[in-house]
N, C-alpha and C positions, 0 to 999 in steps of 0.2 A: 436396542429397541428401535432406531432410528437405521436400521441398515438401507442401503439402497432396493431392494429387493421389495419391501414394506411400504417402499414409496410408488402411488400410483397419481393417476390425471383420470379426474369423473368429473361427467354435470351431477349438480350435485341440486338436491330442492332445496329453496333460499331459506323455506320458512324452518327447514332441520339446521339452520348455522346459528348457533349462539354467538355473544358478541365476545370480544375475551375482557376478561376482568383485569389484564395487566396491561391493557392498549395503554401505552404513554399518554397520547392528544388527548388533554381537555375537553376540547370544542371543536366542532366542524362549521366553519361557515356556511350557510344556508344557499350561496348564490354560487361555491366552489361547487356543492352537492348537485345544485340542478344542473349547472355548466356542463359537470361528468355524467351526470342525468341522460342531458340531451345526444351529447358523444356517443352511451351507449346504447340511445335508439338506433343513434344512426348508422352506427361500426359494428355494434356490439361489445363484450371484453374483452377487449386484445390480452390483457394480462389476467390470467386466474389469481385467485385467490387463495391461500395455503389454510389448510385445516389440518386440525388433527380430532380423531374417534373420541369421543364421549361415550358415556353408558346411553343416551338421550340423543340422536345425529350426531351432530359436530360442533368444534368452537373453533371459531377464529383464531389463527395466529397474524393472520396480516394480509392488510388490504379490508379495512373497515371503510375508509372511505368509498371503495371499489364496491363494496357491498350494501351501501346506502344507498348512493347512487343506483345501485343495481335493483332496491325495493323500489327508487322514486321513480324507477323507467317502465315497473310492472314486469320483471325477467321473474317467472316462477322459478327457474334452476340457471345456475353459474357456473363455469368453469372454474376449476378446484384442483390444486395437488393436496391429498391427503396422506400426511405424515404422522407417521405417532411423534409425538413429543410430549414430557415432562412439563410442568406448569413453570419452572426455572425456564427450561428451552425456550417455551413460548413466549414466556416475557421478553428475553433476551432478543431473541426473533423478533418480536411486534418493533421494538425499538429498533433492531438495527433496517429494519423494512422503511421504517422512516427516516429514520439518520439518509440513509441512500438517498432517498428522494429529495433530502435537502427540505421537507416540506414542514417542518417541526418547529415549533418555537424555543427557544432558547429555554426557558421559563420549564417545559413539556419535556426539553429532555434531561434537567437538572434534575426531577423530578421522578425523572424514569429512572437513572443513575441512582437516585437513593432508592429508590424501593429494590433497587438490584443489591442495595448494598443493607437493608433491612428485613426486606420479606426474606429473600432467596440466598444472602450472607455472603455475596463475592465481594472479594475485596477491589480496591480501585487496579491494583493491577491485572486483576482478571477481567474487571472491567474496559481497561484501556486495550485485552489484547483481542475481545470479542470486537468492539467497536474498531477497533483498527487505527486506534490514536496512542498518546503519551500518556503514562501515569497525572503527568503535569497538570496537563490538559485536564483529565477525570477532574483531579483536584479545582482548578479552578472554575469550573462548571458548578460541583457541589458545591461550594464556597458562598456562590450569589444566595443559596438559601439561608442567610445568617443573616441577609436585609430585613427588617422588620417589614410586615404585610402591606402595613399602610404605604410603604416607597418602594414596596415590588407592585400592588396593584396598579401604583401612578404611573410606572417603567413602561409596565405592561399595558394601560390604557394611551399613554402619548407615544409608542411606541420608537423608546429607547431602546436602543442597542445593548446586547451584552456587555461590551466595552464600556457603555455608562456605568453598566452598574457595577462590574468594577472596580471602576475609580472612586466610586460610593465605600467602597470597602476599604480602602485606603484610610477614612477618617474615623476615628476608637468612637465619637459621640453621635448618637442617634439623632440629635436634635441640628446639629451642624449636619449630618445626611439627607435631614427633610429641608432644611436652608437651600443645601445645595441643589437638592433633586428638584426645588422648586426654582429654583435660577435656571434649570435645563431645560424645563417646560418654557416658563413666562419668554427666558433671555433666549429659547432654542441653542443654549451652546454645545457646540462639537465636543468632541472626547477631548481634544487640545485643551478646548479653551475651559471646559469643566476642570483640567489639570493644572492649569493655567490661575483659576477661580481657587481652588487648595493651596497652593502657592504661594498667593498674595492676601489670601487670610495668616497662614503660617507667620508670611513677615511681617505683617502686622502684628501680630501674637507678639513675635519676638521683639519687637521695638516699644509695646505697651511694657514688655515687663520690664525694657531697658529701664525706662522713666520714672517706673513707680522703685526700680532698685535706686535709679538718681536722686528720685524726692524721698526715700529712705534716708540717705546719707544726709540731705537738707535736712530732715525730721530731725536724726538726732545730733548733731551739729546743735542745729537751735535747742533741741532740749537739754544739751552741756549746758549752752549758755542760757539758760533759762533758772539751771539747777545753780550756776555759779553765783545768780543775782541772788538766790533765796539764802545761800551760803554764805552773803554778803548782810544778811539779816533784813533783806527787803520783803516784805508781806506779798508776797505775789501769788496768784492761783493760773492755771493752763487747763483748757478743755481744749482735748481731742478730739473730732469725729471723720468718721469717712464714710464714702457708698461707694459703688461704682463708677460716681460721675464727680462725688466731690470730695478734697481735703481739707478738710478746716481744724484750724489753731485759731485759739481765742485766747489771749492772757491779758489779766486782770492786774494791776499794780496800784497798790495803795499810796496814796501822796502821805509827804510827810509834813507834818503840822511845824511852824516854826515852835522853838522853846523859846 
């Protein structure tokens, strides 16, 4: 369906191009659209835009942004290669048209990755051989979407790096990710020092538990010798208690009356 022969270059009329419904990008910033806006009053499109037949004109496989800008400049028709492609092809295509540009957010192409790996069923290897990367890589891209919403939108609004998020992944407790994610906004810390920050929570971790295993050993120590006084027929009582922040022993011993 896709032979070379099938494939041609028209102007094509703007108002016959649908948009595609597998375009990875979220959002287009409003002042990147005029910017290309104004470029293509003045150039015109250097680069067409790829479509493939509809029953209806045409849908977009890539170059959405090229065709926004192209409605904000008043271009009744575009320059266009039109290709038949499969609604798989086209997604696959829409993404890898961005990936090249480099112009995608991290966020946009994890995103894209799984709908390639849900709608359309390839696997990460097929993924990694279309994109032109590592299985690894696939993996770790889909990975960041295991962040819960609330520390992927913070990521995405103070614009952390994939890298942060990451190292986010690194910690099993959701509530220790929002700690963290909020020390990398407030403290602005680098990927080091975010790894840096895991670190010296861990050793801390491990030095709390040292102590409370040491005041184990004091605990029952003194409750031998607690058991051994009452054994010794002394009327004695012990209350326990702890929290988070305290250990308390209380023991009560009753005087003895002279006879």
């Amino acid at each position: 369906m896709n032979n070379r022969e099938e494939i041609r270059a028209e102007m094509v009329p703007i108002d016959r191009i649908a948009l595609n419904p597998s375009q990875p990008r979220r959002r287009v910033r409003e002042e990147d659209l005029r910017r290309l806006a104004r470029s293509i009053e003045m150039h015109g499109m250097i680069h067409p835009l790829v479509v493939t037949p509809v029953e209806r004109g045409y849908q977009l496989v890539a170059g959405e942004r090229r065709l926004k800008a192209a409605q904000l400049a008043g271009l009744r028709e575009v320059p266009a290669i039109i290709r038949p492609v499969s609604r798989g092809q086209s997604a696959v295509m829409a993404l890898v048209e961005n990936l090249q540009r480099q112009n995608l957010s991290y966020w946009d192409e994890a995103e894209g990755f799984l709908r390639l790996c849900t709608e359309f069923h390839l696997t990460q290897a097929e993924i990694a051989e279309q994109m032109g990367m590592s299985q690894s890589a696939v993996a770790n891209k889909l990975r960041i979407l295991q962040l819960e919403a609330d520390i992927r939108q913070q990521l995405e609004e103070h614009g952390l790096s994939e890298r942060h998020a990451r190292v986010l992944l690194s910690l099993q407790n959701a509530e220790e990710r929002r700690r963290l994610v909020a020390a990398m906004i407030q403290e602005r810390l680098t990927v080091r020092e975010a790894e840096e920050w895991i670190r010296r929570r861990r050793r801390d971790a491990r030095q709390i538990k040292q102590v409370v295993k040491d005041l184990r050993i004091v605990y029952n120590a003194f409750e031998k010798t607690f058991q051994a006084v009452r054994d010794a027929g002394v009327a004695a009582e012990m209350v326990h208690h702890e929290d988070e922040n305290v250990w308390e022993i209380r023991v009560r011993i009753a005087k003895y009356q002279e006879g």
